[in-house]
N, C-alpha and C positions, 0 to 999 in steps of 0.2 A: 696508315693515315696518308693522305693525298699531301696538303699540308702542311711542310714544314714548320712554319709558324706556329700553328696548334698543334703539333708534337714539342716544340720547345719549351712552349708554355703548360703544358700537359708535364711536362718533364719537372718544372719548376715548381709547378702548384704540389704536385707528389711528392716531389723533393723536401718540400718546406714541410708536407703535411706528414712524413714520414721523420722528421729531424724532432718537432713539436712533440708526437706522439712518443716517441722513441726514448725524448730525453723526459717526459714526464713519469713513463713508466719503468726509466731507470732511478727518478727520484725517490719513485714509491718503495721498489725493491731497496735501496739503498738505504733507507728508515725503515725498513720492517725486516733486513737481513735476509731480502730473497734470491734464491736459486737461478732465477730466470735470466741476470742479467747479461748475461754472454748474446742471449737474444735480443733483449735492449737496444745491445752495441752494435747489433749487425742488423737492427730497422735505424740506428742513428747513420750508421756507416750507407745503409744503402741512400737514403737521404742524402745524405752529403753526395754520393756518387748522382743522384738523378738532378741535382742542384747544379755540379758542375757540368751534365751533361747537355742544362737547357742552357747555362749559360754559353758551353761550346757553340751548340746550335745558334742560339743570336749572335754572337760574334761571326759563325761562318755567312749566317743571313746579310749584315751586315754588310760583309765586306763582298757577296757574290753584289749585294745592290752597288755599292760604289764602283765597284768593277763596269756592272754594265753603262753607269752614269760616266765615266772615265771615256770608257771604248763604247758606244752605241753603233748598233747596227748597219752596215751602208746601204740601205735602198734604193739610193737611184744607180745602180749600175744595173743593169739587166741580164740576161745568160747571154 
């Protein structure tokens, strides 16, 4: 992805959609006493890891924008 931005939010939206899912089909397993749930934990876990990883992303987004807002560019000096 070109994008950062839409990698972060790509990151999040997965992140969330993978926690949602992860934790409903640990509920199910968990009232019906099934085997699966080792897998469960590891789409809840991976969730959580792409969740903190769009939050990193906005945070790095963030702070390269104040960076440049801080320090901009010198243009008028010439070679």
């Amino acid at each position: 992805m070109r994008n950062p931005k839409t990698l972060a939010w790509l990151y999040l939206i997965v992140g969330i959609l993978g926690i949602v899912a992860g934790s409903f089909y640990l509920l199910v397993d968990l009232s019906r006493g099934g085997s699966w749930m080792l897998f469960d934990a590891a789409i809840v876990a991976m969730g959580v890891f792409g969740v903190v990883q769009g939050v990193r992303s906005f945070a790095r987004l963030k702070q390269l924008d104040q960076a440049t807002e801080a320090d901009p560019p010198d243009l008028t000096s010439g070679p």
